[in-house]
C-alpha positions as CSV (number, residue, x, y, z in Angstrom):
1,X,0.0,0.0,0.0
2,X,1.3,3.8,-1.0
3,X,1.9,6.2,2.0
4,X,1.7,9.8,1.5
5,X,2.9,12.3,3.8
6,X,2.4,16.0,3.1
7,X,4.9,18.6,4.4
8,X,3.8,22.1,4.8
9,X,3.5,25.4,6.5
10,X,0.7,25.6,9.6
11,X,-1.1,27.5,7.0
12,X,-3.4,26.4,4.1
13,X,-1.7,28.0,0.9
14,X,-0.3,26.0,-2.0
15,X,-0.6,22.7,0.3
16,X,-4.6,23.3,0.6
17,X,-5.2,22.5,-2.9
18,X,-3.4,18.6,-2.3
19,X,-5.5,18.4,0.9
20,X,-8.8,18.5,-1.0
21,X,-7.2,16.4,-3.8
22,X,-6.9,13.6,-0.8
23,X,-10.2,14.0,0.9
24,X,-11.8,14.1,-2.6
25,X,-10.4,10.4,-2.8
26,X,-10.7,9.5,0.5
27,X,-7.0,8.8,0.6
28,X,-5.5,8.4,4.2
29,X,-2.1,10.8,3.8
30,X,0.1,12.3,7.0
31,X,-0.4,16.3,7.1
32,X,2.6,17.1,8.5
33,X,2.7,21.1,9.9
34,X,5.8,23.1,10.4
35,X,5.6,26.0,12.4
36,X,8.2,28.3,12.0
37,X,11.1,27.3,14.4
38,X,10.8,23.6,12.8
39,X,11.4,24.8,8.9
40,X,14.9,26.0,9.3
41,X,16.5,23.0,10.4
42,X,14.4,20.6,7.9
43,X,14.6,23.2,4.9
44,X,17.8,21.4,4.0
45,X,16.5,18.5,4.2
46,X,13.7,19.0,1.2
47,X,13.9,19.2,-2.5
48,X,14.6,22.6,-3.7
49,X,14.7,23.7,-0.2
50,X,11.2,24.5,0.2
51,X,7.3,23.5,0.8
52,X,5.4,21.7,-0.3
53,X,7.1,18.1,-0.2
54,X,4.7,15.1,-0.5
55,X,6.7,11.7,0.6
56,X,5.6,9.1,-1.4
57,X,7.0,5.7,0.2
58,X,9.8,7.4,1.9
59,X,10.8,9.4,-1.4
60,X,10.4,13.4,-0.7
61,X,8.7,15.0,-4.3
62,X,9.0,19.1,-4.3
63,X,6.4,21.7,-6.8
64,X,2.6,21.8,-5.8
65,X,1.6,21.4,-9.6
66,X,3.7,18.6,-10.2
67,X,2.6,17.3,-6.8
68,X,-1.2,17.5,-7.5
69,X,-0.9,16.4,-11.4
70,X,0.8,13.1,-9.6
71,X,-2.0,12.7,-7.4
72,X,-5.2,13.6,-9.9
73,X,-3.3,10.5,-11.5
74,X,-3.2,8.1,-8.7
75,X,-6.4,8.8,-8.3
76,X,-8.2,8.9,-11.6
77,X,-9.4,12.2,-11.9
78,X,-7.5,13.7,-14.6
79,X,-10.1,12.7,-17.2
80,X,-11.4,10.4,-19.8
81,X,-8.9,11.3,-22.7
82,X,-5.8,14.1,-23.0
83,X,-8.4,16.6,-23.9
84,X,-9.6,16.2,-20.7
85,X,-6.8,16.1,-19.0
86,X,-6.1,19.6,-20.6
87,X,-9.0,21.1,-19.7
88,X,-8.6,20.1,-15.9
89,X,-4.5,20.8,-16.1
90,X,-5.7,24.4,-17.1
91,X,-8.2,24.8,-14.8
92,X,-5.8,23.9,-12.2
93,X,-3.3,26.0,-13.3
94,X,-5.6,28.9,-13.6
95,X,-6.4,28.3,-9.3
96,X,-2.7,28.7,-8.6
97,X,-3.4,32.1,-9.5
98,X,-5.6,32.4,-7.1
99,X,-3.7,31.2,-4.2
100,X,-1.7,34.5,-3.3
101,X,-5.7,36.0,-2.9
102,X,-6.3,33.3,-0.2
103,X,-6.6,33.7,3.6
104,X,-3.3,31.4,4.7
105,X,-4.6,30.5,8.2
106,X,-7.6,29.1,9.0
């Protein structure tokens, strides 16, 4: 069986967007939380030095598009045929606009 664990901020922005992606599946991941004291010793530690990094089977994976594209994947929803997969890629990409316009915290 895969395990996921997701590595972000304690804050919703460009990690919210994988969240839903796993409770839209109802795919049991880690949400793993660094508050700000944590991130400078594990920065090192993560691909391109920065969040969000989702572990897949011990492997660390760094970009939130790459990220979600791998997931919608996994889990099917990345449409029918490539057509479809283009309109939901650009919708997607399109919402990462968005993200700087979001409240962070909760």
């Amino acid at each position: 069986m895969t395990s996921y664990k997701l590595y972000y901020f304690n804050a919703r922005g460009r990690a919210e967007s994988t969240r839903l992606l796993f409770a839209a599946a109802g795919v049991a991941y880690e949400d793993y939380r660094y508050e700000r004291e944590e991130w400078g010793i594990a920065k090192p530690s993560m691909p391109f030095g920065q969040l969000p990094v989702l572990e897949v089977n011990g492997t660390k994976y760094g970009e939130s598009a790459a990220i979600n594209r791998y997931l919608a994947k996994k889990f099917n929803m990345m449409g029918k045929d490539d057509e479809s997969a283009l309109r939901i890629d650009s919708y997607a990409e399109l919402l990462y606009g968005l993200i700087p316009k979001l409240p962070l915290f909760e």
